[in-house]
C-alpha positions as CSV (number, residue, x, y, z in Angstrom):
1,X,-11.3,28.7,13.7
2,X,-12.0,31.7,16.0
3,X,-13.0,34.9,14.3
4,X,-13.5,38.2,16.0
5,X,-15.0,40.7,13.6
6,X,-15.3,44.4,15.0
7,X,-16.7,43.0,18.5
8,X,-17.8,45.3,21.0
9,X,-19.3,44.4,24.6
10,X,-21.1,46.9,26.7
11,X,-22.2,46.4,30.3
12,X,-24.5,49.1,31.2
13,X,-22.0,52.7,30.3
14,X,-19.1,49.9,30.6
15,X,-17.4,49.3,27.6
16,X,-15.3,46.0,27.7
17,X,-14.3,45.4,24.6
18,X,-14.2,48.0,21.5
19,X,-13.5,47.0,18.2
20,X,-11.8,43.5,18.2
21,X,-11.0,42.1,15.0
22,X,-9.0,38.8,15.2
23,X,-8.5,35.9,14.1
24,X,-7.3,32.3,15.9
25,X,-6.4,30.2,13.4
26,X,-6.6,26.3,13.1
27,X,-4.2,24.6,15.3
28,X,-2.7,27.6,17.2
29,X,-2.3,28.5,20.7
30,X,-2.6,32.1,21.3
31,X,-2.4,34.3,24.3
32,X,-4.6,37.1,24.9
33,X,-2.5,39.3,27.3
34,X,-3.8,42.5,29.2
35,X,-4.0,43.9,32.5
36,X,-7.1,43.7,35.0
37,X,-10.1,45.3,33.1
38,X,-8.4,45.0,29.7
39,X,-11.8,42.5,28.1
40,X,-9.9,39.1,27.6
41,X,-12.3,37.4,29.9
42,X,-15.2,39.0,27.7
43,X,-13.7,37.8,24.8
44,X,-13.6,34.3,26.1
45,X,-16.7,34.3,26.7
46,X,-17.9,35.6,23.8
47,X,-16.1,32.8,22.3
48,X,-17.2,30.3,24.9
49,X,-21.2,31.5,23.7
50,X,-21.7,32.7,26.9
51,X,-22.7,36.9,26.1
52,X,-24.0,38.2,23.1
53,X,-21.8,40.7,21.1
54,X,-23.2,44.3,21.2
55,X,-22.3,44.5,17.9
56,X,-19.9,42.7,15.7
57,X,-19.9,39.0,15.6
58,X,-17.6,36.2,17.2
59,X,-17.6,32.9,15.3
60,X,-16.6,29.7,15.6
61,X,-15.5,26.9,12.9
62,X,-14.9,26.7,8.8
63,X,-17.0,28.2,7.3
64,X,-18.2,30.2,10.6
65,X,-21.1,29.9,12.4
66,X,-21.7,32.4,15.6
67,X,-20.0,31.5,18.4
68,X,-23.6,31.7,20.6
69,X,-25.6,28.9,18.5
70,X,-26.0,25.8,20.6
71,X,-23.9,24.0,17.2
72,X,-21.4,26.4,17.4
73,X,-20.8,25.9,21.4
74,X,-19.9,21.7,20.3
75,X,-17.2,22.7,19.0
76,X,-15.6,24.2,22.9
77,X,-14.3,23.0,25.6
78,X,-14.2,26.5,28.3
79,X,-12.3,26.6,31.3
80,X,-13.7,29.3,33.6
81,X,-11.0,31.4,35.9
82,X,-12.8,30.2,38.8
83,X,-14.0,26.7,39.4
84,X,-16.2,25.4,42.0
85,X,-17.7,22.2,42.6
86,X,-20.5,20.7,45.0
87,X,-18.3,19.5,47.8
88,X,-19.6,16.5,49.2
89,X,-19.4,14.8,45.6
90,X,-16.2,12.8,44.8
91,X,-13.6,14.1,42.0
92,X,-14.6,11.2,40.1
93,X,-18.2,12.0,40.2
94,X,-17.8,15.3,39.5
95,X,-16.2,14.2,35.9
96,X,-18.4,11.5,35.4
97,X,-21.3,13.9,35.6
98,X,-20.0,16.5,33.2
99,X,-18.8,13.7,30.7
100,X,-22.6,12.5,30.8
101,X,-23.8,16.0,29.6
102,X,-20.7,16.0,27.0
103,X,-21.8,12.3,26.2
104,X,-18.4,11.5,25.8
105,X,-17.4,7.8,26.0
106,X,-17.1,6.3,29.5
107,X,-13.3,5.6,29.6
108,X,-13.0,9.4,28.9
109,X,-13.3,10.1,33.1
110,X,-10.7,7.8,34.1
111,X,-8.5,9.5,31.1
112,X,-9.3,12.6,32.3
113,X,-8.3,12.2,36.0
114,X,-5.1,10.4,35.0
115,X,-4.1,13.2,32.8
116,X,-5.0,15.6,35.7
117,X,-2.8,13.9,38.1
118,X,-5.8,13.2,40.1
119,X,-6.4,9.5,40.1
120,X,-5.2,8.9,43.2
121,X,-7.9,11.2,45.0
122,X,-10.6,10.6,42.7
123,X,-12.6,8.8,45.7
124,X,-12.4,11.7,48.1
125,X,-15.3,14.1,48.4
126,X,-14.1,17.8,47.0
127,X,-14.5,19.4,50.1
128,X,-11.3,17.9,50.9
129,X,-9.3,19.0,47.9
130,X,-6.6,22.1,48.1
131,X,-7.4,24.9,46.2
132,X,-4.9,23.7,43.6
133,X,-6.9,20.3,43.3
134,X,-10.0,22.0,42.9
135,X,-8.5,23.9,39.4
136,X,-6.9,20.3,38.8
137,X,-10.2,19.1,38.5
138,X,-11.6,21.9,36.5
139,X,-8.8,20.8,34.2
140,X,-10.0,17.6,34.0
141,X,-13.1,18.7,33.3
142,X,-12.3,21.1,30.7
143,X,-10.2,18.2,29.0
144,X,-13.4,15.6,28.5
145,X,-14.2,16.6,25.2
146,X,-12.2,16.0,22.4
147,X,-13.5,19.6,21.2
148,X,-11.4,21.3,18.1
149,X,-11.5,25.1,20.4
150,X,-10.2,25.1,24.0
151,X,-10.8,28.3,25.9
152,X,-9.0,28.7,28.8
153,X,-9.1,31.7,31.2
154,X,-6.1,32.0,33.4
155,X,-5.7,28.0,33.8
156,X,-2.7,28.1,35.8
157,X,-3.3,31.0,37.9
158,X,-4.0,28.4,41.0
159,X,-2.4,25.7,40.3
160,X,-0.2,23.7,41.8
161,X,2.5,21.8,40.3
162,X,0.8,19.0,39.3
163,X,-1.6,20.7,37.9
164,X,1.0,22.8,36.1
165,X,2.4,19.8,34.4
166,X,-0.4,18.6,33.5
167,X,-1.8,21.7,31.4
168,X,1.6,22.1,29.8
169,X,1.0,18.4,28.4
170,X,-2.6,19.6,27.7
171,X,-1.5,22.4,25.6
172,X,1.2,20.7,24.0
173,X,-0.9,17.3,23.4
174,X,-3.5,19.8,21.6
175,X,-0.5,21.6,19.6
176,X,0.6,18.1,18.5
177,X,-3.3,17.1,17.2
178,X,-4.2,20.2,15.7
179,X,-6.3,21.7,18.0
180,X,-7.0,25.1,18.6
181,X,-6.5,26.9,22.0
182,X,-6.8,30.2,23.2
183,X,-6.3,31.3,26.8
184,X,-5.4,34.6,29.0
185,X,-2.9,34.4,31.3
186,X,-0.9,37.2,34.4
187,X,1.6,34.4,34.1
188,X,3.9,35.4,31.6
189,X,6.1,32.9,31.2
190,X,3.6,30.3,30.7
191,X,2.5,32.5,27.5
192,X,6.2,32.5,25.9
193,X,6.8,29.0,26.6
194,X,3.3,28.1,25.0
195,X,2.0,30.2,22.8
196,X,2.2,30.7,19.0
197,X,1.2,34.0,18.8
198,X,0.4,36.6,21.0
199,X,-2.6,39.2,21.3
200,X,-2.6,42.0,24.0
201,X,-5.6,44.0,25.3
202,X,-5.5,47.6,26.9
203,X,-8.7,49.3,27.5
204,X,-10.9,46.7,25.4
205,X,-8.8,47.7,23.0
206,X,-6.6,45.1,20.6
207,X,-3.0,46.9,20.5
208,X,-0.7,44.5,19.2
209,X,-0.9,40.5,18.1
210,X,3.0,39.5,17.9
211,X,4.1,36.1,16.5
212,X,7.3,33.8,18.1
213,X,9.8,35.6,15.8
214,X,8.4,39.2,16.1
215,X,8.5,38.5,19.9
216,X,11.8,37.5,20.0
217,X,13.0,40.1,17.9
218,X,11.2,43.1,19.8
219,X,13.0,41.4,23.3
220,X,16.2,41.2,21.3
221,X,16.3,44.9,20.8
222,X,15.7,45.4,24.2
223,X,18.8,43.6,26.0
224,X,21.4,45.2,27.6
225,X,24.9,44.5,28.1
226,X,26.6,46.4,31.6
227,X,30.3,46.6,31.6
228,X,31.6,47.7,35.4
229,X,35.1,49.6,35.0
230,X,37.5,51.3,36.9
231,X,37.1,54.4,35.0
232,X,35.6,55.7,31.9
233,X,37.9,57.4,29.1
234,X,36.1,61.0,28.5
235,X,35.6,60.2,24.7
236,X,34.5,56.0,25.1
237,X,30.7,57.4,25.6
238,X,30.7,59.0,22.0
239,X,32.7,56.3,20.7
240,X,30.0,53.4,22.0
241,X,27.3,55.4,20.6
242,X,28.2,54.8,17.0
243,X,28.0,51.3,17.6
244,X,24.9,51.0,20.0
245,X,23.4,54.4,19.6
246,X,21.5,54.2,23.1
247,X,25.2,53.6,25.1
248,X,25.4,55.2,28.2
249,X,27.2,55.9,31.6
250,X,25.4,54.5,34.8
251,X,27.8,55.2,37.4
252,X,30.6,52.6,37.0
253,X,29.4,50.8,34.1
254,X,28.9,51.2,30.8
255,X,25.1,50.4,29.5
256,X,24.7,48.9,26.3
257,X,21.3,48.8,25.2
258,X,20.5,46.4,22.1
259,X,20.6,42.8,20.5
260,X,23.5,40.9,21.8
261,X,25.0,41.3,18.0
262,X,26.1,44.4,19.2
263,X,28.0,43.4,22.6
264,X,31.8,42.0,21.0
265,X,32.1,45.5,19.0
266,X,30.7,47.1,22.1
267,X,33.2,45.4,24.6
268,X,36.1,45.4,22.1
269,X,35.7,49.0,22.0
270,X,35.9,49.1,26.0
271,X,39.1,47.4,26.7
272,X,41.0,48.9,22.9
273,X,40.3,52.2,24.9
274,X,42.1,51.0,28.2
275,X,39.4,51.0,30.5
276,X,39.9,48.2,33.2
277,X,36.8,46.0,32.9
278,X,35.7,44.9,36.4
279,X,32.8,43.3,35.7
280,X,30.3,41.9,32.9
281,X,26.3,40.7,32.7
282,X,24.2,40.7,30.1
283,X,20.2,40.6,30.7
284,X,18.0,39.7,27.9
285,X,14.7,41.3,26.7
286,X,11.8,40.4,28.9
287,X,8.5,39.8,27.7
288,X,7.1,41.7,31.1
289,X,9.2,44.6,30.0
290,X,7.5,44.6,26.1
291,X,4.3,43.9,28.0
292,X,4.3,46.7,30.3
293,X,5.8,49.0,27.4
294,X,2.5,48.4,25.2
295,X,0.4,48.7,28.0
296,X,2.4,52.8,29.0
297,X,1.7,53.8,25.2
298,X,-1.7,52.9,24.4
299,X,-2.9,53.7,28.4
């Protein structure tokens, strides 16, 4: 549905993005992740039709059509980072007038309020609105069109939670119909608890695209296990290592790096050798962790 082909963006001596190739299938949610400076914003608006590619292409649809034709941009609904709004218009003019220019159906702005929790404030000028009301109504906005591509660039970064809610049931109303989304996010548990796949930036530079299972394996690998004891037995280290290879002493406890399949040997191993356990936790891999792990090599 979205296809990045060897897309590069230059701004002046800037490069932003170098080299994407990816593709966003039909019905998915991914989740371009990257620090400040890393080009998912570019590449949303690539997609969006918004900046011509350098070189490469970006297109939208079966069979693709470039993502800046006027047909192409039909097919999108874009959700800017920032949203602003003239303030002495209502929230429910504001929608009204963008669902003229999508010539969507009239019942479409009341739906669109509703879903944005927003109904209740929809006569009040936007000067008045919080800064999470403000992104609620960009939300609203952004959900007028029944378009097959949402592109949405940190959507919850302001919200409140309201507005929270009501892009989780966005998302997951999309999921459910077949549409496709794509969105950046600094909030990284919205991305595991969203997202089919994930794609991560570094430099303008695509350096990993990880599906549910290959994300949840790589964080299972990277657990840890911490047993406190009274005292260590000289030889438990070199014992624990031919179980969890990584084992090691941390002061009083035992660290026992690895997918929880290996804690019962590990902990069995512990108290068979005598040592008086004084204390247990287990921490599981963190996608921050990964994150900031693909970001160190490829920096």
């Amino acid at each position: 549905m979205i296809a990045f082909r060897n897309f590069r963006k230059v701004f002046g001596q800037q490069v932003a993005v170098d080299d994407l190739t990816l593709d966003v299938r039909s019905g998915e949610t991914l989740a371009l992740l990257g620090p400040n400076g890393s080009g998912k914003t570019t590449s949303l608006k690539a997609a969006a039709g918004l900046i011509r590619p350098t070189s490469g292409t970006v297109e939208l649809g079966s069979p693709g059509r470039p993502a800046i034709e006027p047909r192409a941009r039909t097919l999108v609904s874009y959700l800017p980072q920032r949203v602003s709004f003239p303030e002495g218009l209502t929230g429910r003019e504001v929608v009204e007038f963008y669902r003229a220019l999508r010539g969507t159906h009239a019942a479409r702005t009341q739906d669109a309020l509703r879903y944005a929790s927003l109904n209740g404030a929809s006569g009040r000028t936007v000067g008045t609105y919080s800064g999470g009301m403000v992104q609620r109504l960009g939300l609203a906005v952004a959900i007028l069109p029944q378009a097959p591509v949402f592109l949405l660039d940190e959507p919850t970064a302001a919200l409140d939670p309201d507005g929270l809610a009501a892009f989780y049931r966005m998302v997951e109303q999309h999921r459910h119909e077949g549409r496709t989304v794509l969105f950046t996010s600094h909030q990284l548990g919205d991305s595991e608890r969203l997202a089919d796949r994930f794609a991560i930036l570094v430099s303008g530079r695509l350096v990993a695209v990880l599906a549910q299972r290959e994300l949840h394996d790589r964080l299972a690998e990277r657990g840890v296990m911490r047993v406190r004891v009274a005292s260590c037995p000289p030889d438990l280290p070199s014992r624990l290592r031919e179980i969890a290879p990584a084992s090691h002493v941390d002061g009083d406890d035992i660290v026992v790096p690895g997918p929880p399949a290996l804690r019962p040997a590990a902990l069995d191993l512990v108290r068979a050798a005598g040592a008086e356990v004084r204390g247990l936790t287990a921490e599981e891999g963190r996608l921050d962790a990964l994150y900031r792990e693909l970001i160190g090599e490829h920096s």
